[in-house]
BATIMI-352281 format. One record per atom (N, C-alpha, C, O, CB): residue number from 1; atom name; residue in three letters; x, y, z. Coordinates in steps of 0.02 Angstrom, whole numbers, plus 50000, padded with zeros to 5 digits. Glycine has a CB too. Layout:
<rs>
NUM  CA  ALA  X  Y  Z
...
</rs>
This chain:
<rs>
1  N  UNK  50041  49941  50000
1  CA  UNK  50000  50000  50000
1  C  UNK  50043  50062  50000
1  O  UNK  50095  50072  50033
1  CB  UNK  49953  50000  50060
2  N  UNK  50014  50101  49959
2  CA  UNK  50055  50193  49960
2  C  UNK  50014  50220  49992
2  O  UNK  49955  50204  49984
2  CB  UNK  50066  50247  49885
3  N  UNK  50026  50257  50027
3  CA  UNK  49973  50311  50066
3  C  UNK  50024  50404  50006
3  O  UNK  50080  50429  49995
3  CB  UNK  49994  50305  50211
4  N  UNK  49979  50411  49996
4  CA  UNK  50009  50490  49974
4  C  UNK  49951  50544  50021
4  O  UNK  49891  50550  50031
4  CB  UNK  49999  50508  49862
5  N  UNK  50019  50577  50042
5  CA  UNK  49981  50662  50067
5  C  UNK  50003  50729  50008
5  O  UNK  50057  50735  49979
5  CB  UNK  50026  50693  50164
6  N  UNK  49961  50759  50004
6  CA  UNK  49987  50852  49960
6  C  UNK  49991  50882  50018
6  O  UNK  49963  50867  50070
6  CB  UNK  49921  50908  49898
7  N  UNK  50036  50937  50002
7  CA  UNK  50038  50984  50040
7  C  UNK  50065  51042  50008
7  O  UNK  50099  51022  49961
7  CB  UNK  50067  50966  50094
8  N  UNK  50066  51107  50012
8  CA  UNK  50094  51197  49983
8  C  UNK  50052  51195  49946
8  O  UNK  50070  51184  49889
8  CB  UNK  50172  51222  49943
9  N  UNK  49968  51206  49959
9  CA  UNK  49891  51238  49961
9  C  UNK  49909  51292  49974
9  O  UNK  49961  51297  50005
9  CB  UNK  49835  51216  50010
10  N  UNK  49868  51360  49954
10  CA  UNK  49848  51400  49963
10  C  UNK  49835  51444  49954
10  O  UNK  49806  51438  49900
10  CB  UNK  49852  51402  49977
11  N  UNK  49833  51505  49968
11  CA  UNK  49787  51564  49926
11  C  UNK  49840  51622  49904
11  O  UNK  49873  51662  49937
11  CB  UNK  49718  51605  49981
12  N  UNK  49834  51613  49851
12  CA  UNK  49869  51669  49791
12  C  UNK  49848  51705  49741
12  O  UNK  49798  51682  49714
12  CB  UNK  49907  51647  49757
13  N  UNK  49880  51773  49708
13  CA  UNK  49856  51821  49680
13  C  UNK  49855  51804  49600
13  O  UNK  49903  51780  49570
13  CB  UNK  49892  51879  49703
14  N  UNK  49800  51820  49576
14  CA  UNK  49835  51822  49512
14  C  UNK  49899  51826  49475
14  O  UNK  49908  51883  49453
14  CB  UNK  49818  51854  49496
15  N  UNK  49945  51786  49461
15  CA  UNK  49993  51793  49412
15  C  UNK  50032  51753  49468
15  O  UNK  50074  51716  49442
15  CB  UNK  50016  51872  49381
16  N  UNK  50030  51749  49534
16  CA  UNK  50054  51708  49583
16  C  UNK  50103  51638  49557
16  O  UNK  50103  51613  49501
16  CB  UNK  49988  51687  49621
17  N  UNK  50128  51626  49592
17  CA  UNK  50155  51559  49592
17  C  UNK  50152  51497  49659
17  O  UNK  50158  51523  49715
17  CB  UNK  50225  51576  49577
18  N  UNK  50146  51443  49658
18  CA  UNK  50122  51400  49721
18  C  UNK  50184  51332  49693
18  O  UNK  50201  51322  49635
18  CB  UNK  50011  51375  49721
19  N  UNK  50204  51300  49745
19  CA  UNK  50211  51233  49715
19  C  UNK  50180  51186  49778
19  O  UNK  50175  51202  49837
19  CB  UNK  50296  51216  49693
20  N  UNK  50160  51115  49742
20  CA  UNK  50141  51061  49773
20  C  UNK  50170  51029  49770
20  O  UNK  50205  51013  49722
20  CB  UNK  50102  51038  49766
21  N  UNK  50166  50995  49850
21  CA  UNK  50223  50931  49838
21  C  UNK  50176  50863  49876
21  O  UNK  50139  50871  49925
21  CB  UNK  50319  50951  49889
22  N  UNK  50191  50788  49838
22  CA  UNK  50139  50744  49857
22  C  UNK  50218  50686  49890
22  O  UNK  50272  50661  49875
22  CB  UNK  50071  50714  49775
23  N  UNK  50171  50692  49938
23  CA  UNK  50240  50638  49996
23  C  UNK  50213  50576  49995
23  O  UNK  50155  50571  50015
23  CB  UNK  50251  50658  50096
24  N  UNK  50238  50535  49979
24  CA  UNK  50240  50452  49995
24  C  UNK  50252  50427  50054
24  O  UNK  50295  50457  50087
24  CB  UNK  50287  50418  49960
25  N  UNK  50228  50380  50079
25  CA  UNK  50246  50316  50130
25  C  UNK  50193  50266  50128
25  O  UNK  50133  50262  50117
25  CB  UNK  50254  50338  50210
26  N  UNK  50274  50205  50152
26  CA  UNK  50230  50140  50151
26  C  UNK  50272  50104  50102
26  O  UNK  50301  50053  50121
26  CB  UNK  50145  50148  50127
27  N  UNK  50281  50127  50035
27  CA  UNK  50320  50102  49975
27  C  UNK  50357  50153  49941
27  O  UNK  50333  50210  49938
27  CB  UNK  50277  50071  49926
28  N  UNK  50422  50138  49910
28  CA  UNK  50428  50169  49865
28  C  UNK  50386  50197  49832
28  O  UNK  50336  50164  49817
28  CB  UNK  50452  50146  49839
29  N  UNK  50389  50269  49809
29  CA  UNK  50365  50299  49735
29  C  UNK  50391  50313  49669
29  O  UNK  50372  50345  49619
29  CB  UNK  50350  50349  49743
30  N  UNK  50440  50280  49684
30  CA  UNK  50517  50274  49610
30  C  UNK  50491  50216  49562
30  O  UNK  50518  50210  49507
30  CB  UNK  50621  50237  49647
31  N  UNK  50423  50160  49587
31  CA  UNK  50424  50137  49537
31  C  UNK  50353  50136  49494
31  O  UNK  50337  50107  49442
31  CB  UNK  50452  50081  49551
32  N  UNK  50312  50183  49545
32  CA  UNK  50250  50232  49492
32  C  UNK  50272  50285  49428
32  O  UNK  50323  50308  49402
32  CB  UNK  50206  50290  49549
33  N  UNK  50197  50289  49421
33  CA  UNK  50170  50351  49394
33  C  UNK  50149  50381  49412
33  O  UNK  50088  50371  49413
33  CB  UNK  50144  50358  49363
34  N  UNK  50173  50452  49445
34  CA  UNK  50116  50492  49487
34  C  UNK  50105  50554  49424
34  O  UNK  50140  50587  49385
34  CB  UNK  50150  50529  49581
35  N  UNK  50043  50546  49441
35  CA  UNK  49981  50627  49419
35  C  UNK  49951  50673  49476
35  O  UNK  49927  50662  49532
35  CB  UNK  49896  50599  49380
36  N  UNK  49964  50732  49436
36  CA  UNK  49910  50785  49490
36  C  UNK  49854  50790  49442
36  O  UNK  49862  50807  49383
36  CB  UNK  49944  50879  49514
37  N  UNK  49808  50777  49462
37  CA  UNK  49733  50780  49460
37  C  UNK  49702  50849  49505
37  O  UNK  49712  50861  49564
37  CB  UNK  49703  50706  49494
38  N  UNK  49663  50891  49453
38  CA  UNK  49626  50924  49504
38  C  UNK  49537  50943  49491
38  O  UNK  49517  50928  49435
38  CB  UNK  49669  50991  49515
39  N  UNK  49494  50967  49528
39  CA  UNK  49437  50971  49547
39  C  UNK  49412  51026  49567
39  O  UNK  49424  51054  49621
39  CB  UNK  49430  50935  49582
40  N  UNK  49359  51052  49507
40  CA  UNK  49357  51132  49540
40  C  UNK  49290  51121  49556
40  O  UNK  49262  51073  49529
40  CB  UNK  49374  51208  49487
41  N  UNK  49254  51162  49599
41  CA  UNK  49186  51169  49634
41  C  UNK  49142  51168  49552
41  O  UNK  49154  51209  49508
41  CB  UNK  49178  51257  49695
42  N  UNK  49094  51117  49547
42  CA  UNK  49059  51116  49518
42  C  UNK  49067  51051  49453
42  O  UNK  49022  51024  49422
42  CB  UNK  49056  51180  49510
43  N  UNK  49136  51041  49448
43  CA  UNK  49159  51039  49384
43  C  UNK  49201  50943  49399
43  O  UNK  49221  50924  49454
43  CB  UNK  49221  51124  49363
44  N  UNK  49202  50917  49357
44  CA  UNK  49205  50856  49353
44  C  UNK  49312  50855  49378
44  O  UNK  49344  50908  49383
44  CB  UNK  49167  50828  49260
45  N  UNK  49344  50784  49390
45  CA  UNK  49414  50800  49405
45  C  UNK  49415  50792  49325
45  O  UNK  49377  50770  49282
45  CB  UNK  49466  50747  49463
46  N  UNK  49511  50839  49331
46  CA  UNK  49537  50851  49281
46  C  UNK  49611  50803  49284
46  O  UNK  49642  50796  49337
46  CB  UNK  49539  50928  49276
47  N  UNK  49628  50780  49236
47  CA  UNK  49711  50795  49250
47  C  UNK  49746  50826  49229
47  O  UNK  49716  50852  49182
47  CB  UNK  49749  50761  49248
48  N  UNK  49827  50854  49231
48  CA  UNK  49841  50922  49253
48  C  UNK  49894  50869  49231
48  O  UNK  49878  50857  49172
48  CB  UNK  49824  50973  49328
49  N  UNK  49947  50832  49245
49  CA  UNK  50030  50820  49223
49  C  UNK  50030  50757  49268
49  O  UNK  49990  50738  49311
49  CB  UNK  50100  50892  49248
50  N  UNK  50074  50736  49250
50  CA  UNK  50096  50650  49267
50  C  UNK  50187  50653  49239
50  O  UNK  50215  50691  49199
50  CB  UNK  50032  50573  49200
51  N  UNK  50203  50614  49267
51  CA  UNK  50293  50577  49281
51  C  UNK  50279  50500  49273
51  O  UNK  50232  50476  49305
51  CB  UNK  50336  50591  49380
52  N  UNK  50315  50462  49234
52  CA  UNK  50325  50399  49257
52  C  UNK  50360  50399  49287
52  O  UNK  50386  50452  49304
52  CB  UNK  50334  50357  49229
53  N  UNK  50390  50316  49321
53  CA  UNK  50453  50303  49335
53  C  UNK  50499  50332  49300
53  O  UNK  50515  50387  49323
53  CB  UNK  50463  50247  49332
54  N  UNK  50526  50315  49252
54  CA  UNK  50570  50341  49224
54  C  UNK  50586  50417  49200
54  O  UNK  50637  50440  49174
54  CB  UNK  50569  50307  49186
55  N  UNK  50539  50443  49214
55  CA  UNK  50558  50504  49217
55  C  UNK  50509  50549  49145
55  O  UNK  50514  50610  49137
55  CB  UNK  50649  50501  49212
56  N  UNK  50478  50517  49113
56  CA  UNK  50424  50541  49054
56  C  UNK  50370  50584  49091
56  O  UNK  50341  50567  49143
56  CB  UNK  50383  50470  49013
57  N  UNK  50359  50649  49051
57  CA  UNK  50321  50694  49071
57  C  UNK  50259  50686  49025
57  O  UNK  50269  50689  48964
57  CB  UNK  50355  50759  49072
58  N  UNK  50214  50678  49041
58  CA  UNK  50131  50688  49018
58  C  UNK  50093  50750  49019
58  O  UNK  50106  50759  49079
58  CB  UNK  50087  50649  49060
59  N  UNK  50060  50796  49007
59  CA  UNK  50013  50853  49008
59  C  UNK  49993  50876  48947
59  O  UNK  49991  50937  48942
59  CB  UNK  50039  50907  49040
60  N  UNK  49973  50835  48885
60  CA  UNK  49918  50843  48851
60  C  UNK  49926  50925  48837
60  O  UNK  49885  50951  48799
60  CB  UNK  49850  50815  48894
61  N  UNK  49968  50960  48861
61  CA  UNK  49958  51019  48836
61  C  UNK  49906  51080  48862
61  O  UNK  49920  51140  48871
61  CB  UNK  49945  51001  48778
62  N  UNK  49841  51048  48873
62  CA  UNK  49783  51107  48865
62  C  UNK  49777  51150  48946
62  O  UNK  49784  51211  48953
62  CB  UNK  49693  51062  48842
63  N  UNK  49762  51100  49000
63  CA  UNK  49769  51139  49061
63  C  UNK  49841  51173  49082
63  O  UNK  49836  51228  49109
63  CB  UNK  49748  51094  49115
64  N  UNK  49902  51149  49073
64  CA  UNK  49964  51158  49088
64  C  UNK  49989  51218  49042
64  O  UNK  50002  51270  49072
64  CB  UNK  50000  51093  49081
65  N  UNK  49994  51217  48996
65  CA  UNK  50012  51263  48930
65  C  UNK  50061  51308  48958
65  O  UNK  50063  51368  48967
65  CB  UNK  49947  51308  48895
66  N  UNK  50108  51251  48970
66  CA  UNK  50185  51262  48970
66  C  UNK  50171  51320  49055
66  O  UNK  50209  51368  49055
66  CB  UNK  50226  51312  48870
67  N  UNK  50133  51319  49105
67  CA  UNK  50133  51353  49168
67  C  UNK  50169  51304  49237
67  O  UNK  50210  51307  49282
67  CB  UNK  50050  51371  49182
68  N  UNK  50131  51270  49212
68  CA  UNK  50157  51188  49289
68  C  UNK  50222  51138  49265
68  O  UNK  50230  51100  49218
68  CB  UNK  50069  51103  49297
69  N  UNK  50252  51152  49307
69  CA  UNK  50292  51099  49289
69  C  UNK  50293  51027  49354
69  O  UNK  50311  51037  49412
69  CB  UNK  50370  51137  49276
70  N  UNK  50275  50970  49333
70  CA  UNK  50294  50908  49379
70  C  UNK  50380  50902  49374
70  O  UNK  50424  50915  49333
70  CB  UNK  50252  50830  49347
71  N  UNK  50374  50870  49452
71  CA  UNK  50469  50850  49456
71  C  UNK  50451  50785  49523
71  O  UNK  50413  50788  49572
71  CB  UNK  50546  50948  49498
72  N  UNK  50508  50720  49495
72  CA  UNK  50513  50674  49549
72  C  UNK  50564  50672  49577
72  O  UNK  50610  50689  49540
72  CB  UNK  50502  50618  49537
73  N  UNK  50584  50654  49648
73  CA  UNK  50644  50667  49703
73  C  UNK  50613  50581  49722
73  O  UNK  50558  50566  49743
73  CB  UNK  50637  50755  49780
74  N  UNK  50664  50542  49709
74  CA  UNK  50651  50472  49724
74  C  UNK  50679  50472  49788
74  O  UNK  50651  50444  49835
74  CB  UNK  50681  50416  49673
75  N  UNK  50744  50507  49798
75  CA  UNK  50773  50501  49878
75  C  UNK  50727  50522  49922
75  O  UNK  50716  50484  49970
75  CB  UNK  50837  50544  49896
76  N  UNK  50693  50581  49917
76  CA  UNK  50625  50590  49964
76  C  UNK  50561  50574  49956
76  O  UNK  50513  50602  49980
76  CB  UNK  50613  50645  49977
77  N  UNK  50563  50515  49912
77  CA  UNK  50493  50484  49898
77  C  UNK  50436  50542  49900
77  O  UNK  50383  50547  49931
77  CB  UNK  50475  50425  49956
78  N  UNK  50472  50587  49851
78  CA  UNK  50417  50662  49818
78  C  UNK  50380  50656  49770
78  O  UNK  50425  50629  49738
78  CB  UNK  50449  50724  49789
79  N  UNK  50344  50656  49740
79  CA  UNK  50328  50713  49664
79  C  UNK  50297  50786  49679
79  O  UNK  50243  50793  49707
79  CB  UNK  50262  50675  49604
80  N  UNK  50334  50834  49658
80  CA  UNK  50315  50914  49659
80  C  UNK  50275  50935  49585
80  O  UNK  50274  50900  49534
80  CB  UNK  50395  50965  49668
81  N  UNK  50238  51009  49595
81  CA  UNK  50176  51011  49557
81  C  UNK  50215  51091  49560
81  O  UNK  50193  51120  49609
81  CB  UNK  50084  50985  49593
82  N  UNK  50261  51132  49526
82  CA  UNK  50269  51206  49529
82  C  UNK  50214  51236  49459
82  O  UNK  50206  51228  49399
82  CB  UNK  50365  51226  49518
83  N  UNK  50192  51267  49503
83  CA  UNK  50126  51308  49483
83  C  UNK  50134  51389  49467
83  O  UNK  50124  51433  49509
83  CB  UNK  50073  51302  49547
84  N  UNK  50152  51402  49401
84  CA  UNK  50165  51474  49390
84  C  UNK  50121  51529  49344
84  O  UNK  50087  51501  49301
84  CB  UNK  50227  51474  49363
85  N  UNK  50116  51607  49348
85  CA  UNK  50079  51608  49318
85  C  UNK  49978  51588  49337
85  O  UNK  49934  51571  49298
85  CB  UNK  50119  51575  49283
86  N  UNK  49977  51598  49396
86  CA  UNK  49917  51566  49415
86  C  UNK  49866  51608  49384
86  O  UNK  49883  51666  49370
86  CB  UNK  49908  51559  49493
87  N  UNK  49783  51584  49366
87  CA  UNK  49758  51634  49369
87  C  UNK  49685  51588  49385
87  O  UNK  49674  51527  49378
87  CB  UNK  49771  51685  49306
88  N  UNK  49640  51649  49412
88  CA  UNK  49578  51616  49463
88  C  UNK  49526  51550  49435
88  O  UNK  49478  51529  49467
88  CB  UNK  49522  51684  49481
89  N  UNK  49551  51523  49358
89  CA  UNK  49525  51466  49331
89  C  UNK  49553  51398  49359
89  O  UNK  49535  51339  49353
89  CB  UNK  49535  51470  49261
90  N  UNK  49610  51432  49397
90  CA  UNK  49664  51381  49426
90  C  UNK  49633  51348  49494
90  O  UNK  49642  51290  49512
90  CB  UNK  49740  51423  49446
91  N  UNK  49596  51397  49525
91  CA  UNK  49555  51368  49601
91  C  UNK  49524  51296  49587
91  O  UNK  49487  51276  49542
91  CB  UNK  49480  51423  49627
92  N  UNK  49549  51269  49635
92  CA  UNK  49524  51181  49637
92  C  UNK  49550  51167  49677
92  O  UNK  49591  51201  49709
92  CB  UNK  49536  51127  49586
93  N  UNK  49530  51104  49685
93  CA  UNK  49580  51060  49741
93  C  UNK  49600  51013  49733
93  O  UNK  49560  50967  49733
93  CB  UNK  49562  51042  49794
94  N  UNK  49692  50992  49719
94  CA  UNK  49715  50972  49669
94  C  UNK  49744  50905  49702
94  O  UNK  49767  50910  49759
94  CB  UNK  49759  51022  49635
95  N  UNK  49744  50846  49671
95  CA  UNK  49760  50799  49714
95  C  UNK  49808  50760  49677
95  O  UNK  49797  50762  49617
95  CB  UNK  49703  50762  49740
96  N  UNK  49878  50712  49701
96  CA  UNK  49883  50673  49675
96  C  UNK  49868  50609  49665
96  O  UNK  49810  50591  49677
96  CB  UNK  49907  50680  49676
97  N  UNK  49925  50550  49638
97  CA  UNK  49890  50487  49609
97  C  UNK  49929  50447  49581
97  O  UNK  49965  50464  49534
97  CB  UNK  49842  50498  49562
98  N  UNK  49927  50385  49608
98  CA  UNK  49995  50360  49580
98  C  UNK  49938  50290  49549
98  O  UNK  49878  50278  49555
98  CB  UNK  50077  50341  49654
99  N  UNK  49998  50255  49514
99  CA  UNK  49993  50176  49489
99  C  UNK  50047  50151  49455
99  O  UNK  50095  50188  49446
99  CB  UNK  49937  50160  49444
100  N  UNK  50045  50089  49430
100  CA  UNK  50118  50082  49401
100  C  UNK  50106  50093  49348
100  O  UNK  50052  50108  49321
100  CB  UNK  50157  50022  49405
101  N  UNK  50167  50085  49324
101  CA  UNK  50177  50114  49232
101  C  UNK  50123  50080  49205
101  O  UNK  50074  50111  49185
101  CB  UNK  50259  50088  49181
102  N  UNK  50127  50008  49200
102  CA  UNK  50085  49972  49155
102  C  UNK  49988  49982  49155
102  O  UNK  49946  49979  49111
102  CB  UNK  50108  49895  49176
103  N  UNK  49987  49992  49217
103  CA  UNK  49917  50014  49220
103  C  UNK  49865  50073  49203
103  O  UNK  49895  50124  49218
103  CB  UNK  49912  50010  49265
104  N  UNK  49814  50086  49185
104  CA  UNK  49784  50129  49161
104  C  UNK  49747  50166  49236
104  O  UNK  49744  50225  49251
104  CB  UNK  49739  50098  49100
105  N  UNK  49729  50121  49264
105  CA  UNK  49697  50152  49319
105  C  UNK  49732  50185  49397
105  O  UNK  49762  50142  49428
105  CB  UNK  49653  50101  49332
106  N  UNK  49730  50249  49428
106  CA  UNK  49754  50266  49468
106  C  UNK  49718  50227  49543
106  O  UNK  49661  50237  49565
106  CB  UNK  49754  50336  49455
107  N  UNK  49753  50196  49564
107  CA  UNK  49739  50165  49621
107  C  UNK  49753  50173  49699
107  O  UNK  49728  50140  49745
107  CB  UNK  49757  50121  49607
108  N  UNK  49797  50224  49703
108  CA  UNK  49806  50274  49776
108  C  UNK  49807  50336  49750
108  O  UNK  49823  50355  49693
108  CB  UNK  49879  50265  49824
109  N  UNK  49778  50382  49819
109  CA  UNK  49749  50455  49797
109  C  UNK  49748  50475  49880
109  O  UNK  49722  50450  49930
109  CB  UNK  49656  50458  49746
110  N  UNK  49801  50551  49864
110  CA  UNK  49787  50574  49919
110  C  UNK  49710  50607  49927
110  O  UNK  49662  50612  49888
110  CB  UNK  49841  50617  49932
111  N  UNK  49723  50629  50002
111  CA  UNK  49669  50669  50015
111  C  UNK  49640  50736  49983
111  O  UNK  49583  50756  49990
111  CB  UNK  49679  50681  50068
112  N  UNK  49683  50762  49950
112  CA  UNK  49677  50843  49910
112  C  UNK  49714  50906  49946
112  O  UNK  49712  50913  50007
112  CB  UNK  49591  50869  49907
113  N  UNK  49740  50940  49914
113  CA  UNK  49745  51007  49944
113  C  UNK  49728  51086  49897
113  O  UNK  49741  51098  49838
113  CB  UNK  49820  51005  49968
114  N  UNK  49699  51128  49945
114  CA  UNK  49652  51175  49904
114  C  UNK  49702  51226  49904
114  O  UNK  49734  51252  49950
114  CB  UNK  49574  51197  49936
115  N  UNK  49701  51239  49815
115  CA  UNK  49728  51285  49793
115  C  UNK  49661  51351  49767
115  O  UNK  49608  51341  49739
115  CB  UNK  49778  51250  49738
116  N  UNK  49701  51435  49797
116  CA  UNK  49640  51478  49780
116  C  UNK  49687  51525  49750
116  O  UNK  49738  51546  49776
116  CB  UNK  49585  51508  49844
117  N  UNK  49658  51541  49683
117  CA  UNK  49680  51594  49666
117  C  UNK  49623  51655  49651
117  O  UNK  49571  51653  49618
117  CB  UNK  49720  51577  49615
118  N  UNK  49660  51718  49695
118  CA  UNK  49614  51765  49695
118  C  UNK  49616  51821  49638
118  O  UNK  49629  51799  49582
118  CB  UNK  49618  51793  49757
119  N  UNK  49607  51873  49642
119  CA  UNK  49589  51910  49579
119  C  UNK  49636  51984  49601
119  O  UNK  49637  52032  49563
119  CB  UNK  49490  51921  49568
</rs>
């Protein structure tokens, strides 16, 4: 079992910058895929960027558009979420998500942490 927590939530200005970082224990996270996923009031989850193991970056482009960058720290069983450029479409509450490479489905999920961007 992985247990993941987020944590560096919180409330920032337009054009702001935040980063998230999703902590592991229990298992390694060097031999997932972690994603930040996020969830805005009203609105179905999104995903937002993914890392494999090996180090391959995912983000589809459309929410990210070159603002977020993901990064993995295997010695501190991390993945970080630097968030730049914010602006108030960005408010959600953004969670991560791991599984292994081979799988399609995310099968541990932290609890969330709420990101606000104000105006």
């Amino acid at each position: 079992q992985v247990q993941l927590e987020e944590s560096g939530g919180g409330l920032v200005q337009t054009g702001g910058s935040l980063g998230l970082s999703c902590k592991a224990s229990g298992r390694t996270l060097a031999i997932y895929t972690v994603a930040w996923f996020r969830q805005a009031p009203g609105k179905e989850r999104e995903f937002v960027e993914s890392v494999t193991s090996s180090g391959t970056i995912i983000n589809y482009g459309g929410v990210v558009k070159g603002r977020f960058t993901i990064s993995r720290d295997n010695g501190k069983n991390t993945v970080s979420l630097q968030m730049n450029s914010l602006n108030p479409e960005d408010t959600a509450v953004y969670y991560c998500a791991a599984r292994l490479d081979n799988l399609k489905i995310y099968n541990y999920w932290g609890q969330g942490t709420q990101v606000t961007v104000s105006l």
